[in-house]
C-alpha positions in Angstrom: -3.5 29.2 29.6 -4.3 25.7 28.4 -6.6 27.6 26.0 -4.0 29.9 24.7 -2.3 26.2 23.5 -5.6 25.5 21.2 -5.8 28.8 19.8 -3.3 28.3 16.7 -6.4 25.6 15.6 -8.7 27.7 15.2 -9.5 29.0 11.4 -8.6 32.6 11.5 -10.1 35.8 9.5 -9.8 39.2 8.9 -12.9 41.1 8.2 -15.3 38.3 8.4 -13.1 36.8 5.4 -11.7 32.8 6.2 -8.0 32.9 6.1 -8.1 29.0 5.3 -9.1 29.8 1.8 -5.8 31.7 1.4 -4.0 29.3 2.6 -5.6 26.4 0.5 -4.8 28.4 -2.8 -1.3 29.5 -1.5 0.6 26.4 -2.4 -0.1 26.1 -6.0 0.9 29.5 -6.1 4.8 28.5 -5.1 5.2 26.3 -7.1 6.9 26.9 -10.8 4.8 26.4 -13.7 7.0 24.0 -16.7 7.7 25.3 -20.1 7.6 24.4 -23.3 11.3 24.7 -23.3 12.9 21.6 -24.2 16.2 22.3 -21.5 14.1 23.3 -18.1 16.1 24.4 -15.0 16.8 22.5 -12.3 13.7 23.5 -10.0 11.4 22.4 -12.6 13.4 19.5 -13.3 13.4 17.7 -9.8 10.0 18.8 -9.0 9.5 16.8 -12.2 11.7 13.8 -11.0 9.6 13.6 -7.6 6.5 13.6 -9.5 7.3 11.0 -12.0 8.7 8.7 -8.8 6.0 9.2 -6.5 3.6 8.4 -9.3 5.4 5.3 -10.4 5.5 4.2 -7.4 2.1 4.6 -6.5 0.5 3.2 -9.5 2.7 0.1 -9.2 0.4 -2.2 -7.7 -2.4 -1.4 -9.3 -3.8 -2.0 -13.1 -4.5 0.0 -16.2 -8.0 0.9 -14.9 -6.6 2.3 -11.9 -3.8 4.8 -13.6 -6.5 7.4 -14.3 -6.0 8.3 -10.7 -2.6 9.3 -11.2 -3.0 13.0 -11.9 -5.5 13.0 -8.9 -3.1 11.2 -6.0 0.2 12.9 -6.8 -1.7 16.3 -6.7 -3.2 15.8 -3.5 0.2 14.7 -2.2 1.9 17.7 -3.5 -0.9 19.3 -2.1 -0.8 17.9 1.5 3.0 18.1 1.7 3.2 21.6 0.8 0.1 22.8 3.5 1.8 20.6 6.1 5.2 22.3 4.9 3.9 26.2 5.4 2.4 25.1 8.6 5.7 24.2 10.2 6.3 28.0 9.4 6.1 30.4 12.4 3.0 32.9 12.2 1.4 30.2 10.3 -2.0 28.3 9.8 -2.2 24.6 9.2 -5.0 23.9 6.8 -5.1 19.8 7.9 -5.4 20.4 11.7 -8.9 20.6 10.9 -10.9 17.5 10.9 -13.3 19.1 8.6 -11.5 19.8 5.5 -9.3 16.3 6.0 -13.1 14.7 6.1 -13.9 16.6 3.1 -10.9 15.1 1.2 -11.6 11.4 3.1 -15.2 10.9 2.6 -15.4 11.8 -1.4 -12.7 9.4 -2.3 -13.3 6.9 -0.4 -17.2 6.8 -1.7 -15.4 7.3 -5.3 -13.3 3.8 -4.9 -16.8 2.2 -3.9 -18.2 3.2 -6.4 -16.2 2.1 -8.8 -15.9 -1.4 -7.4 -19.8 -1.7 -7.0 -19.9 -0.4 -10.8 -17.1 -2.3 -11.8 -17.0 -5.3 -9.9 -19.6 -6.0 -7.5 -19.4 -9.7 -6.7 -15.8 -8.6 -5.8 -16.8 -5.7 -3.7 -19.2 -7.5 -2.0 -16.7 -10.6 -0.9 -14.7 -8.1 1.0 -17.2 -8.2 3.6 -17.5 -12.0 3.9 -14.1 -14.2 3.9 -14.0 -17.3 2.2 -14.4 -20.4 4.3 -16.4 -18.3 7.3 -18.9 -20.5 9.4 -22.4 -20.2 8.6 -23.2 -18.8 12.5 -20.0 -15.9 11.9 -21.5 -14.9 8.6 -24.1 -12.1 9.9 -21.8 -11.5 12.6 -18.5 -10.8 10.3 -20.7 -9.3 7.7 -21.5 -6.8 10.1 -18.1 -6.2 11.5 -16.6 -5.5 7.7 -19.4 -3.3 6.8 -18.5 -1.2 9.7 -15.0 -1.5 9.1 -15.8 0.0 5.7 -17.1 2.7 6.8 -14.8 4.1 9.3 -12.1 4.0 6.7 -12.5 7.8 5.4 -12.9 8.6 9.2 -9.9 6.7 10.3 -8.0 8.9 7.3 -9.3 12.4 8.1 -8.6 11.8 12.1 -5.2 10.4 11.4 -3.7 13.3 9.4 -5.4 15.4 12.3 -4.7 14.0 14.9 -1.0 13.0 14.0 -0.4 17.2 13.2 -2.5 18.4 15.6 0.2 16.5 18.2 3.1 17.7 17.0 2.0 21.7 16.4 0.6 21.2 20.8 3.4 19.5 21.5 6.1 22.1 20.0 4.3 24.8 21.5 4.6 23.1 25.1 8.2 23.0 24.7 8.7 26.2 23.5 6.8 27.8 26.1 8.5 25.3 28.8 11.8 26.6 27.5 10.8 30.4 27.8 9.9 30.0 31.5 13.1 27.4 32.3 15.4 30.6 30.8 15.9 32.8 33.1 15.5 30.0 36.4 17.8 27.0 34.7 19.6 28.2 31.5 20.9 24.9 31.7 17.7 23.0 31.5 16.5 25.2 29.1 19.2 24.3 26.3 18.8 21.4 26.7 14.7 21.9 26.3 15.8 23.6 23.6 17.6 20.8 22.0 14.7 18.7 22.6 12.7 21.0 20.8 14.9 20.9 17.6 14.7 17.4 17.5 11.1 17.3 18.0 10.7 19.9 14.6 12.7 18.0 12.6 10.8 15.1 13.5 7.6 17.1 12.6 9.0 18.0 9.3 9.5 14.0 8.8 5.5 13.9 9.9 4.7 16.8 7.4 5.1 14.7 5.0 4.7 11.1 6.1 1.4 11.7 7.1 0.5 13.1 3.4 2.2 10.2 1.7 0.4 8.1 4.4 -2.8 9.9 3.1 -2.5 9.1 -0.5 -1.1 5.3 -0.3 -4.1 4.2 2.0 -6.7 6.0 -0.9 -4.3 4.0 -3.6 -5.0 0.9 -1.3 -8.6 1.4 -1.2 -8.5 2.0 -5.1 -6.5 -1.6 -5.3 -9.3 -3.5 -3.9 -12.1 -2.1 -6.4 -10.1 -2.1 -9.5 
């Protein structure tokens, strides 16, 4: 039974075919392409707004150099919010509940900000891993400690978004099945499991897209210190 819970992780396919590739291409598909209308309608036009916001927003802290992320960051979010999104959806696989294609976003541009900072600025990027004013006997010990730090960063990013949707998906499925069994035995109990359980997926829709935004504004913080 426990089993049964983990199943809806597990990448499905039809004829030998991955599903997840379907459902990576899927979201660009729903979304409406602007015109070269000068008057678009109004699906375009706060699709447009969100973009513009989240962007400004994002590239707030950082300088000119860094803007030539911009087109990069507010696609993945509108990437991450819209997988997240569908997998809310019953009969439904969630891309990000797999650690391997949130590491596969993670690891390249989190290697792409150091880069740039050992290209750009390396006296910089190297004083990250040594504060200012450390004792001489702490400095192989913190220089250590920060170099490790550094590099759980992209894994620290891909196991968050996993772990944070992988949670929620279990523990709506618990509840569901809790309140299927509680139906017939305690209809009481059951609605208000079932109350409970509408709670929880509104909270998971608030996840859904935290979690993405989370994504993006740690990479743009990561950018910050190498710009």
């Amino acid at each position: 039974m426990m089993a049964s819970f983990f199943d809806q992780f597990m990448s499905p396919s039809y004829l030998g075919i991955p599903l997840i590739a379907i459902a990576i291409a899927l979201p660009w598909v729903l979304y409406p392409t602007p015109s070269s209308r000068w008057i678009n309608n109004r699906l375009i036009t706060v699709q447009g707004w969100f973009i513009n916001r989240f962007t400004s927003q994002l590239m707030l802290p950082l300088n000119v150099g860094g803007h030539k992320w911009a087109l990069l960051l507010a696609s993945l979010m509108t990437f991450l919010i819209t997988i997240n999104m569908l997998g809310l959806l019953p009969y439904t696989f969630t891309p990000t509940t797999q650690l391997s294609l949130n590491m596969g976003f993670a690891v390249p541009l989190w290697l792409a900000t150091v880069i740039i900072g050992m290209r750009n600025q390396p006296t910089a990027a190297l004083g990250h891993l040594l504060p200012e004013g450390t004792p001489i006997l702490l400095i192989p010990v913190l220089i250590i400690i920060e170099t490790i730090s550094l590099f759980i960063r992209p894994l620290a990013l891909g196991v968050r978004l996993t772990a944070n949707l992988t949670a929620g998906h279990l523990l709506i499925q618990l509840i569901a099945t809790a309140v299927f069994v509680l139906l017939p035995m305690m209809p009481t109990v059951a609605i208000l499991t079932a109350t409970v359980l509408f709670l929880l997926t509104l909270l998971e829709v608030a996840v859904a897209m935290i979690q993405a935004y989370v994504f993006v504004l740690l990479l743009s913080l990561y950018l910050q210190e190498n710009v």
